[in-house]
N, C-alpha and C positions, 0 to 999 in steps of 0.2 A: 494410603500408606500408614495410618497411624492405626486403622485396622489391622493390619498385615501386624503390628510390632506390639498392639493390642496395650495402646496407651491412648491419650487421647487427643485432637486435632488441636488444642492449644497450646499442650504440652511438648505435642509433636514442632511448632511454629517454636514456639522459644529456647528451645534444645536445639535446634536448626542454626538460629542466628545465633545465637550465644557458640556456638563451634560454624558455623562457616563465615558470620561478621555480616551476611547480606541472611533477606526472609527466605524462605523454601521458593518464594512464589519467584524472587529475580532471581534466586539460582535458574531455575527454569525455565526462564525468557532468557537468562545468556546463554544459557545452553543450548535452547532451540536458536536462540541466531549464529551460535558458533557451525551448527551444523547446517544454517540456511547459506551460512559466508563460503563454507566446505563444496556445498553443492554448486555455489554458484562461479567457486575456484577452478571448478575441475571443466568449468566447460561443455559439458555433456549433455546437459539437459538445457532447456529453455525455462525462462524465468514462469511462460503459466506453468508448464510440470512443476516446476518448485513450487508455489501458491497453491497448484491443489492438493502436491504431498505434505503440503506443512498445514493443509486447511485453512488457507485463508481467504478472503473474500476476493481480491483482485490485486495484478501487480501492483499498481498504488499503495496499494496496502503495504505490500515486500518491501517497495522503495522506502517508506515509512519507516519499517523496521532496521531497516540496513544503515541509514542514515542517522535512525538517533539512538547506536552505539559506537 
């Protein structure tokens, strides 16, 4: 990203926090579990599909995630 805006990956990290209050990197884990809570709302898939679309190693894993937000 910090490519893409052609600043630098530090600079990109404290500009982040300083305007969203969390790091680029927990924006981006709450975001991928908002949208792993999403998939696993709708009932549609089974929990491996969800684990290999989100690339994770195994449901363990999901549970993991789901549980400590």
């Amino acid at each position: 990203m910090a490519e893409h805006f052609n600043i630098a990956n530090d600079y990109l990290g404290i500009y982040f926090k300083r305007q969203a209050g969390i790091t680029l990197r927990e924006y981006i884990q709450n975001y991928r579990n908002t949208l792993i809570r999403q998939r696993i709302a709708t009932g549609r898939v089974t929990l491996k599909e969800i684990v290999a679309e989100f690339g994770l190693t195994d449901v363990s894993h999901l549970n993991k995630i789901i549980h400590k937000t």
